[in-house]
mmJSON file of the N, C-alpha and C atoms, coordinates in Angstrom:
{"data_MODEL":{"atom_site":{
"group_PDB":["ATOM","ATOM","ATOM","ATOM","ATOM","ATOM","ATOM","ATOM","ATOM","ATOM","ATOM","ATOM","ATOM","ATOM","ATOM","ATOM","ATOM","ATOM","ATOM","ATOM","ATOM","ATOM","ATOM","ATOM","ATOM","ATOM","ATOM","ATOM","ATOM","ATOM","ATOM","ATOM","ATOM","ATOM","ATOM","ATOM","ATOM","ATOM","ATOM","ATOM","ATOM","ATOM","ATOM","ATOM","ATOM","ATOM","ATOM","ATOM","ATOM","ATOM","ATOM","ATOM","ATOM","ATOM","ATOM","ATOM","ATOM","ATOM","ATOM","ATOM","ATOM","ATOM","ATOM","ATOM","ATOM","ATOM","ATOM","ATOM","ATOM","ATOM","ATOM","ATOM","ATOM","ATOM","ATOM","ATOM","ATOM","ATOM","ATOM","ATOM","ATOM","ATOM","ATOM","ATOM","ATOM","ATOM","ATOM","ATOM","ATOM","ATOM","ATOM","ATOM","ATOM","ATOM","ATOM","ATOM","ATOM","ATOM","ATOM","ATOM","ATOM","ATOM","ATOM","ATOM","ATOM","ATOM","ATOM","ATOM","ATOM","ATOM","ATOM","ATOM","ATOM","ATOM","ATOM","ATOM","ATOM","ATOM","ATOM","ATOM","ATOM","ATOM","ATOM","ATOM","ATOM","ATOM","ATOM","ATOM","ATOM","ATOM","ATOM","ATOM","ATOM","ATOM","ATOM","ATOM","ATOM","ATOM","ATOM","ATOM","ATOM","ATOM","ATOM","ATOM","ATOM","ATOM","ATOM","ATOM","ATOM","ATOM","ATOM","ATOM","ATOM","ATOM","ATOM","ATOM"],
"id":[1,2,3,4,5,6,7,8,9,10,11,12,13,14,15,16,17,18,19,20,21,22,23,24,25,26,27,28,29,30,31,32,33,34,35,36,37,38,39,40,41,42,43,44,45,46,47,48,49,50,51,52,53,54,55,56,57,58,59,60,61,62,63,64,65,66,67,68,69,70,71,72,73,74,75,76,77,78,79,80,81,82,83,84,85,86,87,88,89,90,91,92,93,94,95,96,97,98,99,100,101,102,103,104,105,106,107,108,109,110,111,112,113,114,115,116,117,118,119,120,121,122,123,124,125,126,127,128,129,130,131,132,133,134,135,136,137,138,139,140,141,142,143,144,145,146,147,148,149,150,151,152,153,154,155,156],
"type_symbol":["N","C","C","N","C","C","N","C","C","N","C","C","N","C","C","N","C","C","N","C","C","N","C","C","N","C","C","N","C","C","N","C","C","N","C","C","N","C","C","N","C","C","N","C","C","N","C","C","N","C","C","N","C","C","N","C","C","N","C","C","N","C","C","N","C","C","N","C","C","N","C","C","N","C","C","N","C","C","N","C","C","N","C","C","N","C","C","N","C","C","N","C","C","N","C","C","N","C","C","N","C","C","N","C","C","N","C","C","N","C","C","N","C","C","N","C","C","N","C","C","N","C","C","N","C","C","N","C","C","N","C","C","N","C","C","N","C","C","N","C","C","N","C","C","N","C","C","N","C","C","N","C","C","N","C","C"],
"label_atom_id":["N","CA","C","N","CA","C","N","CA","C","N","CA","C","N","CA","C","N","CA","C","N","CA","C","N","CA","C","N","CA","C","N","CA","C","N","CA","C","N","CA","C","N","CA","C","N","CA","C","N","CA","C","N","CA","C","N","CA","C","N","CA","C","N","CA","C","N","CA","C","N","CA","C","N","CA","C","N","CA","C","N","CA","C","N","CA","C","N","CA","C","N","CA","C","N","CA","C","N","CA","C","N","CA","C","N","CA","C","N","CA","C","N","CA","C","N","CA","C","N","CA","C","N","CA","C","N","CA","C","N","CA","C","N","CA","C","N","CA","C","N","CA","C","N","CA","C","N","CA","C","N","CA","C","N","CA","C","N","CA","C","N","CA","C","N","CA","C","N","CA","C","N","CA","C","N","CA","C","N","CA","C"],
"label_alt_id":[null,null,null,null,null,null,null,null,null,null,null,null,null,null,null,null,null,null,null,null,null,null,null,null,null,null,null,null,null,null,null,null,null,null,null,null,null,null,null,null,null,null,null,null,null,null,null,null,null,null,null,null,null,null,null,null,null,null,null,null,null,null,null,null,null,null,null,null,null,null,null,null,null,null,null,null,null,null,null,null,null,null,null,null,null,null,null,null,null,null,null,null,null,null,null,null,null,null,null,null,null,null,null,null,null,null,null,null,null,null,null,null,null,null,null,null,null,null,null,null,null,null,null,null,null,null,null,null,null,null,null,null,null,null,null,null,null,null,null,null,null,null,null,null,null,null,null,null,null,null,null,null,null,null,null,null],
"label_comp_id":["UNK","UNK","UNK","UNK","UNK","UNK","UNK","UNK","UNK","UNK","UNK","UNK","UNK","UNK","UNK","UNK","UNK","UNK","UNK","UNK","UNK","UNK","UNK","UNK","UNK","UNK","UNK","UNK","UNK","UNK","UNK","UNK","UNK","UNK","UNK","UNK","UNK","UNK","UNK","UNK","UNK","UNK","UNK","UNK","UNK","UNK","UNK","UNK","UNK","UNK","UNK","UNK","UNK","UNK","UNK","UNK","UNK","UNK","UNK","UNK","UNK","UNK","UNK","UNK","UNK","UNK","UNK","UNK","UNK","UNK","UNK","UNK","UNK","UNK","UNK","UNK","UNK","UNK","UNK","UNK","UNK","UNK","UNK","UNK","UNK","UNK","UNK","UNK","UNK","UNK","UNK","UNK","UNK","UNK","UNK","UNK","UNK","UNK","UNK","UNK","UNK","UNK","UNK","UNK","UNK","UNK","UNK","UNK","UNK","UNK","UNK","UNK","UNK","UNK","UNK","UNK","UNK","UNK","UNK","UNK","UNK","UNK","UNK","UNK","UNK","UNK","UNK","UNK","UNK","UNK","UNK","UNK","UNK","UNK","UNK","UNK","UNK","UNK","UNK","UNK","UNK","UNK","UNK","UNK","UNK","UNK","UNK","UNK","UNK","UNK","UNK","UNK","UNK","UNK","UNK","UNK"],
"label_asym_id":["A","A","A","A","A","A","A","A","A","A","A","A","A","A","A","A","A","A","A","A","A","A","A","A","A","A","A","A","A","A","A","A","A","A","A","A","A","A","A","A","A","A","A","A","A","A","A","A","A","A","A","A","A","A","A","A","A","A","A","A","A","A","A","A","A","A","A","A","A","A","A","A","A","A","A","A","A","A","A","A","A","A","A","A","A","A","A","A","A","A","A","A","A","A","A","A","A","A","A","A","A","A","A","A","A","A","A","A","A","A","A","A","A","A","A","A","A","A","A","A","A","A","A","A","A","A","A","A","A","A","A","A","A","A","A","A","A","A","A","A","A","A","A","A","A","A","A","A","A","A","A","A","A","A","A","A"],
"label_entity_id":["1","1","1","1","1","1","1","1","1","1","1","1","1","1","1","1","1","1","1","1","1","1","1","1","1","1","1","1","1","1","1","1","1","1","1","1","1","1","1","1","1","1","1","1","1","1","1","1","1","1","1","1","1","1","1","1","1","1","1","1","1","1","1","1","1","1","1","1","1","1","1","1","1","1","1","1","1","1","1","1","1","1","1","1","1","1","1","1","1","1","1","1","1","1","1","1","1","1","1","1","1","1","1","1","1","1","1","1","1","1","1","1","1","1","1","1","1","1","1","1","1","1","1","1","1","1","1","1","1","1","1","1","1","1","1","1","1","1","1","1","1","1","1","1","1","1","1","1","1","1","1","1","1","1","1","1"],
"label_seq_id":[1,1,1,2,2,2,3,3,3,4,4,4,5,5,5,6,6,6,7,7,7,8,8,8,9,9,9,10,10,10,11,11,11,12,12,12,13,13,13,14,14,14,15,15,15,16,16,16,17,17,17,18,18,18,19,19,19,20,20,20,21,21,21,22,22,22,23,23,23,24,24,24,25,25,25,26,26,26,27,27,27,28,28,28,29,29,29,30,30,30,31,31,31,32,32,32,33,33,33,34,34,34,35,35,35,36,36,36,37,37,37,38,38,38,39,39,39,40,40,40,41,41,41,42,42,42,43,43,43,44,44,44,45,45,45,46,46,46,47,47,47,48,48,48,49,49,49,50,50,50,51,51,51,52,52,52],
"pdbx_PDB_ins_code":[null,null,null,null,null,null,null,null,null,null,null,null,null,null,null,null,null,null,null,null,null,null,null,null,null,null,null,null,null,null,null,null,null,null,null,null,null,null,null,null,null,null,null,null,null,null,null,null,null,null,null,null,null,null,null,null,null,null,null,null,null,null,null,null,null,null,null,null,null,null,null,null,null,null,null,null,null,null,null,null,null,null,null,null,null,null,null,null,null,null,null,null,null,null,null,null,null,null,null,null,null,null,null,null,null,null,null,null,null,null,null,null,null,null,null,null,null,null,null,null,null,null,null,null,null,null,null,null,null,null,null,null,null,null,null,null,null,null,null,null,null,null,null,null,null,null,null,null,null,null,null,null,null,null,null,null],
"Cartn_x":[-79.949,-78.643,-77.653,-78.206,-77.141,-76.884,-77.769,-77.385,-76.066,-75.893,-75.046,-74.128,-73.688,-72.861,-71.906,-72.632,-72.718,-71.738,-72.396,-72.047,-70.57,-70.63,-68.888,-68.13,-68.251,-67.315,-66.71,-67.386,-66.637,-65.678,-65.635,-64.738,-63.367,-63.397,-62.561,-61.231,-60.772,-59.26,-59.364,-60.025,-59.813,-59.289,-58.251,-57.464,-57.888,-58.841,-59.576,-60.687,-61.312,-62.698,-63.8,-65.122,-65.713,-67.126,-67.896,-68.742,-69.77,-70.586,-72.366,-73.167,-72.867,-73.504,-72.906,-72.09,-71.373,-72.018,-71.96,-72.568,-74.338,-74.468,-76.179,-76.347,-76.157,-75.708,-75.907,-74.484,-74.775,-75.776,-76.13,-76.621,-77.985,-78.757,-80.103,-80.085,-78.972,-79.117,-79.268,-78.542,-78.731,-80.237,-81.094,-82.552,-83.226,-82.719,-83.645,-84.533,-83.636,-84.181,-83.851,-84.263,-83.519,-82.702,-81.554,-80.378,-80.907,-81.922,-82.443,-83.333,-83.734,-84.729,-84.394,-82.886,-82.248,-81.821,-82.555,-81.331,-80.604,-79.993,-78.957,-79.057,-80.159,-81.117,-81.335,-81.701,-81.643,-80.412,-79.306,-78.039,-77.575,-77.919,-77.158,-77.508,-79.027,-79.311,-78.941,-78.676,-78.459,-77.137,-76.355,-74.695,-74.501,-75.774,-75.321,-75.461,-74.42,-74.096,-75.628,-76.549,-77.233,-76.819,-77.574,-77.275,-77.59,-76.334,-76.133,-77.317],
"Cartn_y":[-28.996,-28.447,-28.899,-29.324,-29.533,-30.887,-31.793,-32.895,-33.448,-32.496,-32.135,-32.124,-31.045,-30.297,-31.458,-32.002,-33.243,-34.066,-34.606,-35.925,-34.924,-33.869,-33.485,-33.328,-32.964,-33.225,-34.214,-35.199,-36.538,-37.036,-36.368,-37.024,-35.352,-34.76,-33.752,-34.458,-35.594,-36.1,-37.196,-37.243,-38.735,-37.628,-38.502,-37.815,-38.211,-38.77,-39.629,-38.416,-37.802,-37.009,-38.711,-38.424,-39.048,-39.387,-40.263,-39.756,-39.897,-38.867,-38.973,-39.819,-41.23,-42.34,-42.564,-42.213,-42.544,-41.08,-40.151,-38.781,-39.13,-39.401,-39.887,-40.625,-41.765,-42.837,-41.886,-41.223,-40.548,-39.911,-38.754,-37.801,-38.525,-39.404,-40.074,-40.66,-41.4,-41.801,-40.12,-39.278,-38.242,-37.431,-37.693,-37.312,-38.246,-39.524,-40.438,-41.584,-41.295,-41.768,-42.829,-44.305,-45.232,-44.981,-45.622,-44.828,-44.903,-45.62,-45.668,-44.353,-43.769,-42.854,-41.746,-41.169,-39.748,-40.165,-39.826,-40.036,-39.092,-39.434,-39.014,-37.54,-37.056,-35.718,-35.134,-35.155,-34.739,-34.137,-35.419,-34.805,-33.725,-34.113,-33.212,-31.549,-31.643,-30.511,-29.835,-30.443,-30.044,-29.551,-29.762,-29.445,-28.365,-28.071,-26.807,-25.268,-24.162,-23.316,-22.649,-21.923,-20.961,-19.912,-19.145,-17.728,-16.67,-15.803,-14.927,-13.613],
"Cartn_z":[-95.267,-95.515,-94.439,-93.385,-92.122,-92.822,-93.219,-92.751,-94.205,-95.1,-96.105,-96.081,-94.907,-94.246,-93.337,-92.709,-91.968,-92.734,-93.559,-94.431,-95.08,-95.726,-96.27,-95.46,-93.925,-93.345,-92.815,-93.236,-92.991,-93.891,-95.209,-95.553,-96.245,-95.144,-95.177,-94.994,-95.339,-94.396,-96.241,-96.67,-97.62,-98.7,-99.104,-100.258,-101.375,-101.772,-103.154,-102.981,-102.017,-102.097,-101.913,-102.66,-102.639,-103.824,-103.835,-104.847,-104.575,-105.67,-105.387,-104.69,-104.742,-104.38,-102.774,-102.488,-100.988,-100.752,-101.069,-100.028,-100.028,-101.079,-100.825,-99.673,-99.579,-98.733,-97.108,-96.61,-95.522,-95.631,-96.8,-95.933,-96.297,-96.761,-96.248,-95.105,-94.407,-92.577,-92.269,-92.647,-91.428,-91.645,-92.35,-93.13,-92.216,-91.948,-91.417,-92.771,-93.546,-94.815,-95.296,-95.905,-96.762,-97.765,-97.998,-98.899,-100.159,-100.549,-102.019,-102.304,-100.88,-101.273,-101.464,-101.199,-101.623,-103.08,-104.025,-105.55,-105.948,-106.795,-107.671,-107.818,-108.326,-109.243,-107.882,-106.601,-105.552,-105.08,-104.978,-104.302,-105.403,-106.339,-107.102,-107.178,-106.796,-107.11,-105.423,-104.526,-103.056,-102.997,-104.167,-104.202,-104.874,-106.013,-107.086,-105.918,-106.363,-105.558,-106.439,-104.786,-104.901,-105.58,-106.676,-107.152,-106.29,-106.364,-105.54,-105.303],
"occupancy":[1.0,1.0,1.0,1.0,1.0,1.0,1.0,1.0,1.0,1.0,1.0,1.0,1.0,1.0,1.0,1.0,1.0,1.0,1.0,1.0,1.0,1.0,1.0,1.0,1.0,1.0,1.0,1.0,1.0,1.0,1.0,1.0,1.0,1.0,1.0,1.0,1.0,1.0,1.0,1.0,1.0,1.0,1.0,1.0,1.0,1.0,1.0,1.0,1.0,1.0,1.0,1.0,1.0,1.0,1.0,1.0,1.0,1.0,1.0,1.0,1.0,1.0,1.0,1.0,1.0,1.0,1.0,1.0,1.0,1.0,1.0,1.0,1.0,1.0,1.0,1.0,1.0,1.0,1.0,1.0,1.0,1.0,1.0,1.0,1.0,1.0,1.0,1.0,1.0,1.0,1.0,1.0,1.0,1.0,1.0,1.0,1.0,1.0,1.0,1.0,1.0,1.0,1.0,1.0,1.0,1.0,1.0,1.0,1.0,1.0,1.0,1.0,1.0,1.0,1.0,1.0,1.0,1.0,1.0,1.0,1.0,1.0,1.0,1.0,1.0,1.0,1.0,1.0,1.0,1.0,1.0,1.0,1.0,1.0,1.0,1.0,1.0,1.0,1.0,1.0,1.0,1.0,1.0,1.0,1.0,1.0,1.0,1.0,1.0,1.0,1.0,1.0,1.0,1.0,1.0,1.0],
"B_iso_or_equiv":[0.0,0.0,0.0,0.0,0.0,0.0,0.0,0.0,0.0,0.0,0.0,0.0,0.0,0.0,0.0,0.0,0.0,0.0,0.0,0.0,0.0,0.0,0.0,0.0,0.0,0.0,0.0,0.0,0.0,0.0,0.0,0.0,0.0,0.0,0.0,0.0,0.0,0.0,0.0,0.0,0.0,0.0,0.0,0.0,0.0,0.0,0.0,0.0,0.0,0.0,0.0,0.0,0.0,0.0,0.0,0.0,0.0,0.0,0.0,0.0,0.0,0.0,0.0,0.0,0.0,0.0,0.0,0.0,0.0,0.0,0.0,0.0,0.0,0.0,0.0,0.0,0.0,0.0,0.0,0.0,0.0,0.0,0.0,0.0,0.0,0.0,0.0,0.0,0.0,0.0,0.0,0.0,0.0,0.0,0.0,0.0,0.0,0.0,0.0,0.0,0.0,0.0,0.0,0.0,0.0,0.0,0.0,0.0,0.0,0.0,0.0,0.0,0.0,0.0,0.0,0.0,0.0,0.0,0.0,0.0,0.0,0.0,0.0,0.0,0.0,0.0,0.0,0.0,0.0,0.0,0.0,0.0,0.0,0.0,0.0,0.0,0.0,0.0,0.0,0.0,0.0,0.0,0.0,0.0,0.0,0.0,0.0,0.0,0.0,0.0,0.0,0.0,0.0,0.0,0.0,0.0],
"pdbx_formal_charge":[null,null,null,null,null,null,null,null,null,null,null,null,null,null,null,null,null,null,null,null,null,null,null,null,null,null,null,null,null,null,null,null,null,null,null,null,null,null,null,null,null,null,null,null,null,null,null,null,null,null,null,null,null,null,null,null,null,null,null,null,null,null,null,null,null,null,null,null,null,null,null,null,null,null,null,null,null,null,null,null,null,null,null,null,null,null,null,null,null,null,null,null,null,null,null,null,null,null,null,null,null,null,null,null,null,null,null,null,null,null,null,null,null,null,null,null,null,null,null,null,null,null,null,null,null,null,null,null,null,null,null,null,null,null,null,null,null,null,null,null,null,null,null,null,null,null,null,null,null,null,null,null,null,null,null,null],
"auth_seq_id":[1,1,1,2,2,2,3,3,3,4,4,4,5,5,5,6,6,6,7,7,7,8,8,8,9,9,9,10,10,10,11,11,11,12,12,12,13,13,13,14,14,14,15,15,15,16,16,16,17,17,17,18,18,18,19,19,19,20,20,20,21,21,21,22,22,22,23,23,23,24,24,24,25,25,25,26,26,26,27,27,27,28,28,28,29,29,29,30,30,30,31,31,31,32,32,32,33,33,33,34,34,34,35,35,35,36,36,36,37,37,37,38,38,38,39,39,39,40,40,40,41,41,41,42,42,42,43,43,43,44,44,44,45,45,45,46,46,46,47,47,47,48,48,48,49,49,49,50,50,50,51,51,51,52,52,52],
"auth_comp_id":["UNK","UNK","UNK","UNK","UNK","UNK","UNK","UNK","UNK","UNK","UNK","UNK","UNK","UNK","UNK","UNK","UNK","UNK","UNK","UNK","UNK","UNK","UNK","UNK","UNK","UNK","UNK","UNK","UNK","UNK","UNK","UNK","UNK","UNK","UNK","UNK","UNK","UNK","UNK","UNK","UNK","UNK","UNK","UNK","UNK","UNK","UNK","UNK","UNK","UNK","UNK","UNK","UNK","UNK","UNK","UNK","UNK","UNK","UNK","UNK","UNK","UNK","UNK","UNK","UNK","UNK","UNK","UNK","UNK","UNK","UNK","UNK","UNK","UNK","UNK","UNK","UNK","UNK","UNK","UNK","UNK","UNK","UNK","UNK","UNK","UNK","UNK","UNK","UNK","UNK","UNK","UNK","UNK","UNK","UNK","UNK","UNK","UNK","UNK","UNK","UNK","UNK","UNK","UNK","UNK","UNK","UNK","UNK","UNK","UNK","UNK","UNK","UNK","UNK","UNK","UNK","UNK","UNK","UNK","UNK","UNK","UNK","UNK","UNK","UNK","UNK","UNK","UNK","UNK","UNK","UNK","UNK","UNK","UNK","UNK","UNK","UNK","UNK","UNK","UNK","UNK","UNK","UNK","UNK","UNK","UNK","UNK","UNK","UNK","UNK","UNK","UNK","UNK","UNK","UNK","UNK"],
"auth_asym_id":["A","A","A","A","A","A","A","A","A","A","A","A","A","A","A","A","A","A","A","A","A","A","A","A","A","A","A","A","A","A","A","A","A","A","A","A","A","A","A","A","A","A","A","A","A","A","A","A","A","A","A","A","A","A","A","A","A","A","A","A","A","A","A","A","A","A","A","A","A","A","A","A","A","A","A","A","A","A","A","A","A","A","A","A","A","A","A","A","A","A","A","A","A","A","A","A","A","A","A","A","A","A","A","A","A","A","A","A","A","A","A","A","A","A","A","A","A","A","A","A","A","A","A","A","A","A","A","A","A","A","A","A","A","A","A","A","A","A","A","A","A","A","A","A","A","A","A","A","A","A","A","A","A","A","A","A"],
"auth_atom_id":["N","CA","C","N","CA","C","N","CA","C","N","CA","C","N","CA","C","N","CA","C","N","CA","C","N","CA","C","N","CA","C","N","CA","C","N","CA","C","N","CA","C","N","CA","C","N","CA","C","N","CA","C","N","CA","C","N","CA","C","N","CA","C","N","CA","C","N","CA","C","N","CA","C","N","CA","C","N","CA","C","N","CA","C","N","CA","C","N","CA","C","N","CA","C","N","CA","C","N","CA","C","N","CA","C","N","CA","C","N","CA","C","N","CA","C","N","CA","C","N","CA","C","N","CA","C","N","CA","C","N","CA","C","N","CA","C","N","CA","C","N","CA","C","N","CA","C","N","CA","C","N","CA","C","N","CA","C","N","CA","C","N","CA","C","N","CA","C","N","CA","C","N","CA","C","N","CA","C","N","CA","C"],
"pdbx_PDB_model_num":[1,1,1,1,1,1,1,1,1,1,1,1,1,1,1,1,1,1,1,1,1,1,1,1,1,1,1,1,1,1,1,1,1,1,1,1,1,1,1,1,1,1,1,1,1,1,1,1,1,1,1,1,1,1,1,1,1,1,1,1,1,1,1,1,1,1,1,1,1,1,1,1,1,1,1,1,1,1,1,1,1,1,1,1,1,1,1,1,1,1,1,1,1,1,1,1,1,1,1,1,1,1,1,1,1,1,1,1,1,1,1,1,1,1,1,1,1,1,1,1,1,1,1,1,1,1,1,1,1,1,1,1,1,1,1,1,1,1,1,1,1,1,1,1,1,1,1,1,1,1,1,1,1,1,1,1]
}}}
């Protein structure tokens, strides 16, 4: 979760936002991970809001 956290605050200043494939990208360096090895079905499910 940090390293999530991590990776969206970097692009708190870009007025476009960003997409799936560029936040994958960071937050697998900050995992320590190859960028191929965080996918798609991962980030995505790392973004859906926990039920309360």
């Amino acid at each position: 979760m940090l390293a999530l956290l991590s990776a969206l605050v970097m692009y708190c200043h870009l007025p476009r936002g960003f997409t799936n494939k560029e936040l994958r990208e960071h937050v697998a360096q900050r995992l320590g991970l190859p960028p191929g090895h965080f996918t798609q079905g991962k980030m995505t499910y790392d973004l859906r809001p926990t039920p309360p």
